[in-house]
N, C-alpha and C positions, 0 to 999 in steps of 0.2 A: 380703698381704691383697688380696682384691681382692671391691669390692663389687656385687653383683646385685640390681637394683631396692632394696628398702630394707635387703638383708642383708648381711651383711660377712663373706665365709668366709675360713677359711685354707687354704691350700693345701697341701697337703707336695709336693714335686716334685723326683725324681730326674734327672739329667743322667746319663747313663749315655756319652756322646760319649765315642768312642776307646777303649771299655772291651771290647772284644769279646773279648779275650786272656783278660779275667776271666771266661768263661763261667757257670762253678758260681754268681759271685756275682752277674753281672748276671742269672741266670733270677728270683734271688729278689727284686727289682723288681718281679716281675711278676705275682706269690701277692698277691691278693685286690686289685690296683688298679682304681681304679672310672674311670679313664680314662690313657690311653695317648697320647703325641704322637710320632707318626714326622717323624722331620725329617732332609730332604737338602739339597742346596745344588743351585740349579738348571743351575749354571755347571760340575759335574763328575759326568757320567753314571754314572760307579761308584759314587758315591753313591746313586742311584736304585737302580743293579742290586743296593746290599749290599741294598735293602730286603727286596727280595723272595729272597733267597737265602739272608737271615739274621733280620731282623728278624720280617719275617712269617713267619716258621716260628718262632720263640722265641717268640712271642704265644701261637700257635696251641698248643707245646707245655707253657709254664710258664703262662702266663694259668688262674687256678684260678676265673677270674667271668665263666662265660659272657656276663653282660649289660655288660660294658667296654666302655665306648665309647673308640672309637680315631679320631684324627686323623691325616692326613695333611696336612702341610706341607711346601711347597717355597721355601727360604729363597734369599737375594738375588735377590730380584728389579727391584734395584738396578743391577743389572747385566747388563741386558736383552739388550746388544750381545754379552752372551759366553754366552748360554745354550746350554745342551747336552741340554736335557730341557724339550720344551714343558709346555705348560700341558695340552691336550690331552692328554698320557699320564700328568701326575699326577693327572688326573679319573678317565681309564681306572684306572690302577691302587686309587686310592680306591675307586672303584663295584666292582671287584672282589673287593677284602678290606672291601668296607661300612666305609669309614673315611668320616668327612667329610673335606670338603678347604679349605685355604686355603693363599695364598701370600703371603708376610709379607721384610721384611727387615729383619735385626739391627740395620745400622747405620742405615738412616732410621726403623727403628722402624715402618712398616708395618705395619699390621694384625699386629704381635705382638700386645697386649692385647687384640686378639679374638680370636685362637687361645685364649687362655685363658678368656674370656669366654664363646664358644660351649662349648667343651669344657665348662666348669662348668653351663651354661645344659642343655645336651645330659644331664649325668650326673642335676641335679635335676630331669628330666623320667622319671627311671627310676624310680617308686617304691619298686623294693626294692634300687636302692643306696642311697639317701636312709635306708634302713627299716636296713640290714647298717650305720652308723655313721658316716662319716670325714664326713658334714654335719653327722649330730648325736648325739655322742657320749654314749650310754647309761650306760656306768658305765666307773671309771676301768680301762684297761689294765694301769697298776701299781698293788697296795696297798700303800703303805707301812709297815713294821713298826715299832710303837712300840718305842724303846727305853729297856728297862729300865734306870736306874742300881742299881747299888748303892748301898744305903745305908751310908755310915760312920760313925763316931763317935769324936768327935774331934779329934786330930791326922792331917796328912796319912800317914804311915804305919802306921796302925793297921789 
């Protein structure tokens, strides 16, 4: 849950990390999501480069909502001393694929909860993701089937 000025949404949010083997199944993450979070480690450059080699191509070709907003995040920045990917090239790459950007770290917790705070801030500035559901859900996804008993009469084996 997490709440925005006096509202309190839920979030649904796939972790999709190390899943790249699962291709067919991580594309479908990405059919109708109203925001997207890229996330590398700042401290191991092939991280950065799977983005653009993989990530940002699987956006481009499963993302079914044109108006998704997408974040880019570069994680531990706890670990200043071992960076392998400035900050300066995660702006660049952001401003390129129109991501926003932030840099955050796991373990001191960092500006994680605004990653998720802008992103949600970002998506309710889009009227018609707000208008397509997952802020405020229109009518139920499943309808449940009432079920019938049988009536008996009785004893149990009759």
């Amino acid at each position: 849950m997490l709440t925005v000025g006096s509202k309190r949404l839920k979030l649904t949010i796939w972790d999709t990390a190390g899943q790249e083997r699962f291709g067919a199944l991580t594309s479908s993450y990405y059919r109708g999501a109203h925001g997207i979070i890229l996330v590398y480690d700042v401290t191991r450059r092939e991280t950065f480069t799977n983005l653009s080699e993989t990530w940002a191509k699987d956006i481009k070709s499963y993302s079914t909502n044109p108006e998704c907003i997408k974040m880019l995040v570069g994680n531990k920045v706890d670990r200043d001393s071992e960076r392998a990917v400035t900050r300066e090239e995660g702006l660049a790459f952001a401003k390129e694929h129109n991501c926003l950007f932030l840099e955050c770290s796991a373990r001191t917790r960092e500006n994680v909860q605004l990653c998720f705070k802008d992103l949600t801030l970002k998506i309710l500035d889009v009227p018609s993701l707000v208008e397509k559901g997952s802020a405020v859900v229109k009518k139920p996804i499943l309808k449940q089937k009432e079920v019938h008993k049988s009536q008996r009469s009785g004893n149990c084996c009759s």
